[in-house]
Structure formats: structure tokens, C-alpha cells
N, C-alpha and C positions, 0 to 999 in steps of 0.2 A: 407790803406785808398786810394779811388780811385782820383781820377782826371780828368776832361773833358775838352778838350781844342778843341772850336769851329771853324771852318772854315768858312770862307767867303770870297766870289771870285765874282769878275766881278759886281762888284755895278753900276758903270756905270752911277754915279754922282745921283743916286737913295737917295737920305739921308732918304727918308719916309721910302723906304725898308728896307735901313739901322739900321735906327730906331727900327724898330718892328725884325730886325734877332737880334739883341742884348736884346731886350727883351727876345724874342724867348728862345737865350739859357744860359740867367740869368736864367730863371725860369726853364732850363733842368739841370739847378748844372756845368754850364761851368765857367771853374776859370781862364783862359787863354784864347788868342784868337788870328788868326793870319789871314791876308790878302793874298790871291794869285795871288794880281794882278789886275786891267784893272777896278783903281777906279773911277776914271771919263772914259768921253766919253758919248755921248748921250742922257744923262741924266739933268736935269733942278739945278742941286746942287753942282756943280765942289767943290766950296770953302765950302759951310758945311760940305760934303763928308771928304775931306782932314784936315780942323780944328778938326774935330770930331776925326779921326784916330789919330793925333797927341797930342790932349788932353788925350786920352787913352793910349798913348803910345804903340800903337798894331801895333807889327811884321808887313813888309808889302812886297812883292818886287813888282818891275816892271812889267807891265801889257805892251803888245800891244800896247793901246791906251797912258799910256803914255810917250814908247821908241815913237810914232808917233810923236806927239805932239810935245817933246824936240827937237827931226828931225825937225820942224817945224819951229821951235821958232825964230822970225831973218826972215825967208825966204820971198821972193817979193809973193806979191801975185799971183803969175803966178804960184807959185807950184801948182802942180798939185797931188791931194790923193783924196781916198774916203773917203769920210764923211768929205771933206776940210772944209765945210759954218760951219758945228758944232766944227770944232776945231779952226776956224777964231772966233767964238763967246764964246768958250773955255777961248782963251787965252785974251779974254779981258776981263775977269770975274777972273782972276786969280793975286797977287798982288805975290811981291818977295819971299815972307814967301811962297808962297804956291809954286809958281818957283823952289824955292830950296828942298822945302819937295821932290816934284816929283824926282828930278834930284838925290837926295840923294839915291834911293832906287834900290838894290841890284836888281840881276836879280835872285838871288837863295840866299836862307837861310839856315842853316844847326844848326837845333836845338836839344838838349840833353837832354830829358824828360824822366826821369824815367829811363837812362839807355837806351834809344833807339834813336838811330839816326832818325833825323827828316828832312828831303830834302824837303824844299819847294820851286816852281817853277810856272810861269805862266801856258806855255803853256808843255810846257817837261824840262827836262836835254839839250834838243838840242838846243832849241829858244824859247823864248816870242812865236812864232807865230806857232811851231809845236802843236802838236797835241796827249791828248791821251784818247780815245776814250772805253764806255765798253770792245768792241772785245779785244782789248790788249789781247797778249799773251805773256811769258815765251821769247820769240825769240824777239819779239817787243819790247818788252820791255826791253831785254837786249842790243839790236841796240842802243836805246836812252840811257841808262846809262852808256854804256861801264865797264868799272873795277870797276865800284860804285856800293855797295848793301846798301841802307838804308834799315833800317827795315819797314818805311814809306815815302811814296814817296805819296805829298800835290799839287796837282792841281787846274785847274781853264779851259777857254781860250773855251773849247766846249758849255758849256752855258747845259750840257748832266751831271748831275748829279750821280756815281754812286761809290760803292768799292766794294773792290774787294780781295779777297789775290791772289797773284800771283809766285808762289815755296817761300811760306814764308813772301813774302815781302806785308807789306798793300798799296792798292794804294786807294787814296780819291781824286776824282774831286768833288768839291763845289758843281758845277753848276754855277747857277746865281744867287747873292740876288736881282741884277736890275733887267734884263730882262730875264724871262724863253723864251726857245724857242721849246723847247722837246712835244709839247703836251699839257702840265699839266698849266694855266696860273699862277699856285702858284708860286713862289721865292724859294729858298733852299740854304741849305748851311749843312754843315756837320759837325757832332761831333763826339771825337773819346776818347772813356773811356778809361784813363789807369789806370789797378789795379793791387796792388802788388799782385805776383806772376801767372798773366796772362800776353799771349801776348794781347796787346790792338786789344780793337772791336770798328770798326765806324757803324753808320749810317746817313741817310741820313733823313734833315728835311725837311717838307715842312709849310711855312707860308703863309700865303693872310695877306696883309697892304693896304692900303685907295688909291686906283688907283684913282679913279676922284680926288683927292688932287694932286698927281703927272702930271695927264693930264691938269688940272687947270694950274698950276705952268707952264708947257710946254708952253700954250698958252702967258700966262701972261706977261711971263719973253721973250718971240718971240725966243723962242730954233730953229733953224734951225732942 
């Protein structure tokens, strides 16, 4: 009997996106699901985003946006980051419950599905903030994991959707379900079949959800 467990990375406080990738891969037979990262940020939905994840109880680790933010949290206004105005309007949108949700979340996950090790990670095995991009090679990719071979190594962090096997190993970047930036204006996020007695196949999905709803809200709510 097989199994699909969805990916979804870089929401980016998107809950409409959100929304519609969870339909998305309800209706593609996904039984599990797991986040990689960088749920708020930019986006007009910090607190639905994070109630949502938490109601679902869906795996999630640390994003970029928010190891930022927690850096944040406390400091005079004189800090000085990019995208400071949307994390100064972040954090006042955000109540204890949701403070602590963020601060809770791992920077790496190491999941057991079907007999296969599962690494999931933001940006790499290295940081939240590195990087792993189609090109990845065999060399690259053993720099970033060092003595660690999962058999799936779970991404996010480029907003660059793609998989890949690599001597064995699958790699799956989500992409983005908030903001695409590759080209394509659709959302994405990734599924990855596992069935007995194969090594598991991903692909990657793409969806359109109600933009003017989202821009609306931006305006509305005065999101820096």
C-alpha cells in the first residue's frame, strides 16, 4: 500500500496559499505532511499560518524568517535587518501561543517513513540560510551533509522548486507555497510516493489560489 507525504516550505504568512496547497494534496491521496521552514514572513497571515500548522499538528522546523525574528524579539528599535518594518508588524500580530510555537521548532527533523530516513531542513544540513539549488552535485552535496546519508534529504529556503536523486539519495526543495519567484507565478510544493517495495518517487506540484484576496488583505491589514 503506498503512502504520500506532502511538502510544503516557505508560506510566508500566505494562509490563502496555504489553504488551497492542502487541498491540493488532500485531493493528490497525501496522508502526512511536513513544513520546511520560513512560515511567516511577508506575508498578510503570521497568526492563521502558525494556528493552522498547530491545529494539524504538521512536522515543521525553523525557517530563516523565523531564526530572524526570535533574534528580534526584545531588541530596541534601532536594530537594524532587512525586511525590519514587516517583522516590527510581525511581531505585533503575534500573541505567546504563537511566540512559543516559533521558538519550539527544530532546525532539522529526522523522520522514519516506511524504513527510510527522512532529513528535513530549511535551507541545508549547514544553516537555515544556506542553500541547495537544482545544480547540486554528488561533491555539493556531500560538503553540506558530511558523514550523514539520508535516503531523503527535504528542502525549502530557494523559493527554486525541484528533485532530484543524487548517487541514491532523493533531494526535494518545495519551492514556495507563498511566494514563487522562479518564473512560473503558480505556488508549489512537493509530494513524495512511498511504496512498498520501491525506493520512493517525488514530484513537484504547481497550484494558482485567489491572489487579489491575498493583495486585498496586504492592503487592508497595512503589511509593510
Amino acid at each position: 500500500m503506498q503512502m504520500k507525504l506532502a511538502v510544503i516550505s516557505d508560506i510566508h504568512a500566505n494562509f490563502t496559499a496555504l489553504c488551497a496547497a492542502l487541498r491540493s494534496a488532500e485531493k493528490k491521496g497525501a496522508g502526512r505532511f511536513v513544513c520546511a521552514g520560513d512560515l511567516i514572513g511577508r506575508g498578510p497571515h503570521p497568526v492563521e499560518v502558525i494556528r493552522l500548522l498547530k491545529e494539524r499538528d504538521f512536522p515543521a522546523v525553523l525557517g530563516n524568517m523565523e531564526s530572524r525574528l526570535l533574534h528580534l524579539r526584545g531588541k530596541t528599535k534601532k536594530a537594524r535587518t532587512r525586511f525590519k518594518a514587516h517583522f516590527d508588524w510581525t511581531s505585533q500580530q503575534l500573541t505567546d501561543a504563537e511566540w512559543d510555537y516559533l521558538a519550539s521548532l527544530p532546525e532539522e527533523l529526522v523522520l522514519n517513513i516506511r524504513g527510510h530516513e527522512v532529513l528535513v531542513v530549511h535551507g541545508s544540513p549547514v544553516s537555515v540560510k544556506d542553500a541547495i539549488y537544482p545544480s547540486i552535485t554528488l561533491q555539493g552535496l556531500g560538503s553540506k551533509l558530511g558523514n550523514r546519508r539520508p535516503n531523503i534529504l527535504i528542502c525549502g529556503h530557494t523559493h527554486i522548486p525541484f528533485s532530484k536523486k543524487v548517487a541514491g539519495m532523493l533531494v526535494v526543495n518545495a519551492g514556495a507555497a507563498g511566494t514563487s519567484i522562479d518564473g512560473d507565478p503558480r505556488a508549489s510544493y512537493g509530494i513524495i510516493n512511498f511504496e512498498k517495495g520501491a525506493f520512493p518517487r517525488a514530484a513537484i506540484v504547481r497550484f494558482e489560489y485567489d491572489y487579489d484576496s491575498v493583495m486585498n488583505d496586504i492592503k487592508s491589514r497595512k503589511v509593510p
